[in-house]
KOLVEX-853303 format. One line per 3 residues: number of its first residue (from 1); for each residue x, y, z of N, C-alpha, C. Coordinates in nm, 2 decimals, always signed. Example, Ala and Ser with C-alpha at 12.3 -4.5 7.8 and 13.67 -1.06 7.14 Angstrom:
<pts>
1 = +1.32,-0.57,+0.78,+1.23,-0.45,+0.78,+1.32,-0.33,+0.78 ~ +1.28,-0.22,+0.71,+1.37,-0.11,+0.71,+1.29,+0.00,+0.79
</pts>
This chain:
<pts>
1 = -1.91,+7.26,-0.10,-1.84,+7.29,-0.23,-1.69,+7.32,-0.20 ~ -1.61,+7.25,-0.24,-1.46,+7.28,-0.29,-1.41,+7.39,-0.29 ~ -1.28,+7.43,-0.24,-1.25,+7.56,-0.28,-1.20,+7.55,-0.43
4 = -1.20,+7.66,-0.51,-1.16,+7.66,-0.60,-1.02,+7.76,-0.68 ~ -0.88,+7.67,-0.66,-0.79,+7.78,-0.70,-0.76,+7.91,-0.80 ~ -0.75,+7.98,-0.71,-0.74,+8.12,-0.80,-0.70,+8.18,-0.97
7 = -0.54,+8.07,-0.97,-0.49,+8.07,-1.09,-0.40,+7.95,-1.13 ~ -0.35,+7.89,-1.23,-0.32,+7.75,-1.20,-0.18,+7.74,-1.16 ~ -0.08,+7.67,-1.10,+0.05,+7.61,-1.03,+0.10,+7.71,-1.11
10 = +0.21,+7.77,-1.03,+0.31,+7.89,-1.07,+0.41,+7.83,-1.07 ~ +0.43,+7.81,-1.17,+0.62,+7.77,-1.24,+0.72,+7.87,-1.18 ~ +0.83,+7.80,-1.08,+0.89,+7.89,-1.02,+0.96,+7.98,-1.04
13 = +1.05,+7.92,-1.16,+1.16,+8.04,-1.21,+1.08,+8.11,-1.32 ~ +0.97,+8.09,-1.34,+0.87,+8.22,-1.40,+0.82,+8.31,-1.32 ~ +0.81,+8.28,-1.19,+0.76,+8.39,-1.09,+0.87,+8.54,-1.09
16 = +0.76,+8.68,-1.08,+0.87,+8.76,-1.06,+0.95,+8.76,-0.92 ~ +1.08,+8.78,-0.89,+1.18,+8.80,-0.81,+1.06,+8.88,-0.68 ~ +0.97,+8.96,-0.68,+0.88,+9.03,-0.58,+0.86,+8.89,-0.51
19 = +0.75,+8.82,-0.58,+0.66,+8.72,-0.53,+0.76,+8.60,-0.46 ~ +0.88,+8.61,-0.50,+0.99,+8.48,-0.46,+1.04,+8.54,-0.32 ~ +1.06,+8.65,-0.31,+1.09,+8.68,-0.21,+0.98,+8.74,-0.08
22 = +0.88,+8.73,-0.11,+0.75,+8.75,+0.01,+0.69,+8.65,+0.03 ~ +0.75,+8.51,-0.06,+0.74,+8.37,-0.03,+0.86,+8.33,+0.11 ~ +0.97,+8.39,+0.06,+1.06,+8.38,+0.10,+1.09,+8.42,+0.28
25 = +0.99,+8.54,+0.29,+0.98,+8.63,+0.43,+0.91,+8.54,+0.48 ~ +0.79,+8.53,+0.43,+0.72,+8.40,+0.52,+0.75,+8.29,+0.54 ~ +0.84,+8.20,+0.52,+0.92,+8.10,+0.55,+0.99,+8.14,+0.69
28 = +1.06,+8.26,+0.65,+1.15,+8.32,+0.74,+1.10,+8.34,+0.83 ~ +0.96,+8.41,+0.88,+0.89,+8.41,+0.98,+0.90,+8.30,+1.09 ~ +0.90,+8.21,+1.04,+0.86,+8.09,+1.12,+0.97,+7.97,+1.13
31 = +1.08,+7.98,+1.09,+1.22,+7.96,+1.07,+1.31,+7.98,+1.20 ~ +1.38,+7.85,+1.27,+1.44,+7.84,+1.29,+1.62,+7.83,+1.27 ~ +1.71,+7.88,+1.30,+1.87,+7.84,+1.24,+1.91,+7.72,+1.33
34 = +1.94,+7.62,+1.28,+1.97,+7.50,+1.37,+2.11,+7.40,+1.34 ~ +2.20,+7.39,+1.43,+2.29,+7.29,+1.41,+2.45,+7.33,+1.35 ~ +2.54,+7.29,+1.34,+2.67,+7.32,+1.35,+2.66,+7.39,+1.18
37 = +2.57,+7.35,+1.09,+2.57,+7.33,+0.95,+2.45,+7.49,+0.93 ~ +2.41,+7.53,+1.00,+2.35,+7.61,+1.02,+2.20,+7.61,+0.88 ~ +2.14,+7.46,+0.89,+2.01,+7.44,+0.87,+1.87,+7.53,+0.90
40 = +1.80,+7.62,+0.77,+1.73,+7.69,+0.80,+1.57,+7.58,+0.82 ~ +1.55,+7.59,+0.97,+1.42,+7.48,+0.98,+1.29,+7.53,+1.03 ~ +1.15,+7.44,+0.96,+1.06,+7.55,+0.99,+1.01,+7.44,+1.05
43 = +0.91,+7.49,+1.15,+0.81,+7.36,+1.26,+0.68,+7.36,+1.18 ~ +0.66,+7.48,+1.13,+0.52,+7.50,+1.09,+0.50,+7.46,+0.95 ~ +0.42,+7.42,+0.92,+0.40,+7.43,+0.78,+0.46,+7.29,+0.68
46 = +0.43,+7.20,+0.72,+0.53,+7.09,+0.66,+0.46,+6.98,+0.61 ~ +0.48,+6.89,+0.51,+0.41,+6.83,+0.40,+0.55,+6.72,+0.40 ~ +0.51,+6.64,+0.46,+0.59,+6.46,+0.49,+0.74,+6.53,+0.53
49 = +0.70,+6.60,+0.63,+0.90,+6.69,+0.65,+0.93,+6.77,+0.55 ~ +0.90,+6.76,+0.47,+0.96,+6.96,+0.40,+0.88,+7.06,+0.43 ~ +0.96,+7.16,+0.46,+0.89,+7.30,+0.46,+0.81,+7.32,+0.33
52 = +0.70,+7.41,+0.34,+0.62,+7.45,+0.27,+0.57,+7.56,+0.29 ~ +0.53,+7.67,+0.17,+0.46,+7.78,+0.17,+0.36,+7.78,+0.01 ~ +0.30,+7.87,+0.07,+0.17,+7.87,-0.06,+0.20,+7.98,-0.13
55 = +0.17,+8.00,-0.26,+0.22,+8.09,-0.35,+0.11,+8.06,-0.46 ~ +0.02,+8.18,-0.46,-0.10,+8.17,-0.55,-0.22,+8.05,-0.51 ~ -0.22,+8.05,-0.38,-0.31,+7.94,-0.37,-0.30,+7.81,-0.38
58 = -0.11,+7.75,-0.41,-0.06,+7.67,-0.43,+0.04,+7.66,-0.32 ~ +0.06,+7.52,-0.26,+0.17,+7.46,-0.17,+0.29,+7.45,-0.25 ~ +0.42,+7.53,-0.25,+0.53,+7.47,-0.26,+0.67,+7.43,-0.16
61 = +0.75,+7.36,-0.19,+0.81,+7.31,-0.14,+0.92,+7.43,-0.13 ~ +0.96,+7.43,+0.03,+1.05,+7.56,+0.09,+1.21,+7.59,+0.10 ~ +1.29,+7.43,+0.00,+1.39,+7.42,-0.04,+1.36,+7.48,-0.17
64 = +1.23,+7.45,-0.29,+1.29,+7.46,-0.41,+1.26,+7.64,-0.43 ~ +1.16,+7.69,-0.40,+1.13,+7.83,-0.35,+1.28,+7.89,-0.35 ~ +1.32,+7.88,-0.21,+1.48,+7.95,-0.15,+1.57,+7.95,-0.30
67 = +1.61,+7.78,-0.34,+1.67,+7.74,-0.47,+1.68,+7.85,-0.56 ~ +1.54,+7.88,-0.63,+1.53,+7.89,-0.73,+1.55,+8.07,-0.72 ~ +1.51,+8.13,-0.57,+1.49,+8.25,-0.60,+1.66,+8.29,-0.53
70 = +1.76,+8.22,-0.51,+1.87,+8.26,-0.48,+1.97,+8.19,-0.54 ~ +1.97,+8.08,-0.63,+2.05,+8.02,-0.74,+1.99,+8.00,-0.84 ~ +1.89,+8.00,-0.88,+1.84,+7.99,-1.05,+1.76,+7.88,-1.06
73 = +1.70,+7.87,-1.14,+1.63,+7.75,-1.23,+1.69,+7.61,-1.19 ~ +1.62,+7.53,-1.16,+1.66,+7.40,-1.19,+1.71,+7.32,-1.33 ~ +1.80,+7.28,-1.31,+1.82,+7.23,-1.48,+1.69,+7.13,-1.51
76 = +1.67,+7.14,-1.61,+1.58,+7.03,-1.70,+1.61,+6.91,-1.64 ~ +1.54,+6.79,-1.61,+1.56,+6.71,-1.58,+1.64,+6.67,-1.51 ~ +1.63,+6.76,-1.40,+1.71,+6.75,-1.30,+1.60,+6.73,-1.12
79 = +1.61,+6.73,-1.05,+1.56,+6.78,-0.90,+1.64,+6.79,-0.80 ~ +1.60,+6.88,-0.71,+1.66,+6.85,-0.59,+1.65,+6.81,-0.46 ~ +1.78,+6.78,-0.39,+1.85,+6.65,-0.29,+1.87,+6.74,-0.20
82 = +1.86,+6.68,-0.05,+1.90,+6.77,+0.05,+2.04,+6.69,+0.08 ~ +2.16,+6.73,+0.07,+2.29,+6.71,+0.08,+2.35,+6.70,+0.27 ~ +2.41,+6.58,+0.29,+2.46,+6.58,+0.39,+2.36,+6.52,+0.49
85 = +2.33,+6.47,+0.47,+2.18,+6.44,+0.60,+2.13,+6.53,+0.66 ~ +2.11,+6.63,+0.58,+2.05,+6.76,+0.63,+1.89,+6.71,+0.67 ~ +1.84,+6.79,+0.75,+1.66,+6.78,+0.79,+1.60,+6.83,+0.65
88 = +1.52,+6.77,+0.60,+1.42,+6.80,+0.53,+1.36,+6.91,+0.53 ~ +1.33,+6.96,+0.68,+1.24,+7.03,+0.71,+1.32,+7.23,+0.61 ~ +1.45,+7.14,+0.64,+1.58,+7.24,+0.60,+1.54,+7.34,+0.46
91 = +1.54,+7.46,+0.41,+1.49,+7.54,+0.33,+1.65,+7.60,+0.27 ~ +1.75,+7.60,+0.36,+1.86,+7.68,+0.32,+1.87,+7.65,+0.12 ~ +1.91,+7.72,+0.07,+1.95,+7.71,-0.06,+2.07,+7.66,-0.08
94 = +2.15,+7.66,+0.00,+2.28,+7.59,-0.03,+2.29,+7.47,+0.04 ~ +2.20,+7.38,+0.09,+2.20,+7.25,+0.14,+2.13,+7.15,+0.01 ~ +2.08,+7.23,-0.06,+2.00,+7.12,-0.18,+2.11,+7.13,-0.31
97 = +2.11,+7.06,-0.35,+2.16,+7.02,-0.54,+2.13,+6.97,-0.61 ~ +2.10,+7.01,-0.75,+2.00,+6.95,-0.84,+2.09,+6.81,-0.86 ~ +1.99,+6.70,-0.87,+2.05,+6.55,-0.91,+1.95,+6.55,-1.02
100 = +1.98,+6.40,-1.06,+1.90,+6.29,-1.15,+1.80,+6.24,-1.04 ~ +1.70,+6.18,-1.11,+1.63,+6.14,-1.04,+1.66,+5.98,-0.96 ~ +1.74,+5.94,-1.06,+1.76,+5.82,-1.00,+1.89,+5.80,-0.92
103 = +1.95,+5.94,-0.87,+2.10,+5.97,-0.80,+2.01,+6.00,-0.62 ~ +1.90,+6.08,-0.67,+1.80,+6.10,-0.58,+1.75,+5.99,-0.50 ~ +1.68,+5.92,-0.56,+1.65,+5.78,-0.53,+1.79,+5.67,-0.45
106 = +1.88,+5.69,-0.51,+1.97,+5.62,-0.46,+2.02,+5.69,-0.32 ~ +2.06,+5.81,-0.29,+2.08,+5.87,-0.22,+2.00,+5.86,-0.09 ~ +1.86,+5.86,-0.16,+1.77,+5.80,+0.00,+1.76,+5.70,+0.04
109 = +1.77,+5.59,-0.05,+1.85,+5.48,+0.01,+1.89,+5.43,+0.10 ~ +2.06,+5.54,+0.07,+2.12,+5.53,+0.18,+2.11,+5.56,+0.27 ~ +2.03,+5.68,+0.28,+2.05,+5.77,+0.39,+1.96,+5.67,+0.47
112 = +1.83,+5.59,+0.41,+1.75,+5.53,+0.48,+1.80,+5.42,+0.53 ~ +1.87,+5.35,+0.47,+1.92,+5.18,+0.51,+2.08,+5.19,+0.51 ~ +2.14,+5.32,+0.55,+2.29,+5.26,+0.55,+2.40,+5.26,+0.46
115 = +2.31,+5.21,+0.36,+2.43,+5.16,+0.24,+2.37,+5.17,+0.09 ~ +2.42,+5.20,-0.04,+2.34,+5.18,-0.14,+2.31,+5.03,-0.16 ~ +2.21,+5.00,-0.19,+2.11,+4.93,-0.22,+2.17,+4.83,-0.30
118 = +2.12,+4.72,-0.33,+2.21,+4.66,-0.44,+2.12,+4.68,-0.57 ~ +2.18,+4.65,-0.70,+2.06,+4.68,-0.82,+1.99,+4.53,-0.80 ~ +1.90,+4.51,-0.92,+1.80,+4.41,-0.85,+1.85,+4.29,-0.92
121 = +1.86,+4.16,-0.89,+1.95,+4.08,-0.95,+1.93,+4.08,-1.12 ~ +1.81,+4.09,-1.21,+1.84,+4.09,-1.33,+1.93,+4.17,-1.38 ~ +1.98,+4.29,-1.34,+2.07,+4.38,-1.34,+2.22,+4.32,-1.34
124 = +2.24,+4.26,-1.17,+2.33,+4.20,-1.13,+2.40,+4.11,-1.20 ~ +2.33,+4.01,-1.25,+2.31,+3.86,-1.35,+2.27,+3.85,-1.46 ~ +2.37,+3.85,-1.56,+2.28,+3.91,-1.72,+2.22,+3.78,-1.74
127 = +2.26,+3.64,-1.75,+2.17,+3.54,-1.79,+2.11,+3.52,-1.71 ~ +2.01,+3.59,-1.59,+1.88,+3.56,-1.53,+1.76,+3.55,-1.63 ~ +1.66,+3.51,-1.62,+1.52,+3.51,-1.66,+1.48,+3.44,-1.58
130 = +1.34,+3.49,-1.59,+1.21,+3.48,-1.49,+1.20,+3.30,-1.52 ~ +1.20,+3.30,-1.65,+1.14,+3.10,-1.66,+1.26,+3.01,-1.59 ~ +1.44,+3.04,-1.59,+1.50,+3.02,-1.53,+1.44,+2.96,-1.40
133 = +1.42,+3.14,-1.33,+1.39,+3.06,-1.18,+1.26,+2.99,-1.13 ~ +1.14,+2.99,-1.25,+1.07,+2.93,-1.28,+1.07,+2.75,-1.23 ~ +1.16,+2.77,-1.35,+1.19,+2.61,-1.33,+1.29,+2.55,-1.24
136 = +1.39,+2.65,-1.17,+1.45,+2.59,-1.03,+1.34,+2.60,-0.95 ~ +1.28,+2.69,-0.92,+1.15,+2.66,-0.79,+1.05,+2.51,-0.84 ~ +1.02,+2.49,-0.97,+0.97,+2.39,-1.00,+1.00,+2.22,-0.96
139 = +1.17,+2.22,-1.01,+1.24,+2.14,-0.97,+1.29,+2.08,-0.80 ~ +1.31,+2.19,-0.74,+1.34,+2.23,-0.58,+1.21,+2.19,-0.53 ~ +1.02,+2.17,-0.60,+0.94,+2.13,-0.51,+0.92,+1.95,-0.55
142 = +0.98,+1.93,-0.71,+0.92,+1.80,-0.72,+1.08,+1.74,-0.63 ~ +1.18,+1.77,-0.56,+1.27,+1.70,-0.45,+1.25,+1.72,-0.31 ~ +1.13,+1.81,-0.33,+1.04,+1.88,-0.13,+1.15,+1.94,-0.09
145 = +1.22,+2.00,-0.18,+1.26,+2.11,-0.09,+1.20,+2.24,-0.08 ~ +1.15,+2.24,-0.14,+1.07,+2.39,-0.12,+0.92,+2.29,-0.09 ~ +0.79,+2.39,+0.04,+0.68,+2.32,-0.01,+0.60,+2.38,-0.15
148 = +0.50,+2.30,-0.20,+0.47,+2.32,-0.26,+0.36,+2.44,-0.24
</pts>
């Protein structure tokens, strides 16, 4: 049988200021300070490279925890970005900034391949359509240039 959680996902900036901060110690426990930028990094505890701690029987993430209990709420439709190529693993509260989601996305990107991305050609090329290249791939096999 399953374990079954206690109470359901704790909304963070609902949590009292007690519970944010004995989330907070135990991070710290196991917390390293690392690097010229002075990145707070944990070894233990990590979910695809972010820090993590449990709070009510729930895993959360050990940037937005720090965030929220030492700068506030996230805006609405907002999330946050680890700034500067910081480690992931990094918890500091002043290495993350709330983005968009799609500033987010673009950001890893780069960080992953270098450079921003290009948008995808229908974007690029307003008179694209799909039947378009439809019918050049069509045309391009009845001359054998493409196989069929």
């Amino acid at each position: 049988m399953g374990s079954k959680r206690p109470r359901p996902r704790p909304i963070l900036h609902e949590l009292p200021e007690a519970e944010l901060e004995n989330a907070m110690a135990r991070l710290g426990e196991r917390t390293e300070i690392e690097g010229p930028r002075g990145c707070w990094v944990t070894r233990k505890g990590l979910t695809r490279g972010y820090s993590q701690v449990s709070i009510h029987g729930w895993p959360q993430l050990g940037h937005a925890v720090s965030y929220v209990s030492e700068r506030g709420k996230v805006p609405d439709g907002m999330e946050l970005d680890h700034v500067d190529f910081v480690s992931k693993a990094c918890w500091n509260p002043w290495h993350v900034e709330p983005v968009t989601h799609a500033e987010n996305m673009a950001r890893h990107r780069e960080k992953k391949y270098g450079a921003r991305k290009l948008p995808p050609i229908w974007v690029r090329q307003p008179g694209y359509s799909t039947e378009r290249v439809r019918e050049s791939r069509r045309e391009q096999r009845q001359q054998g240039k493409v196989p069929s």
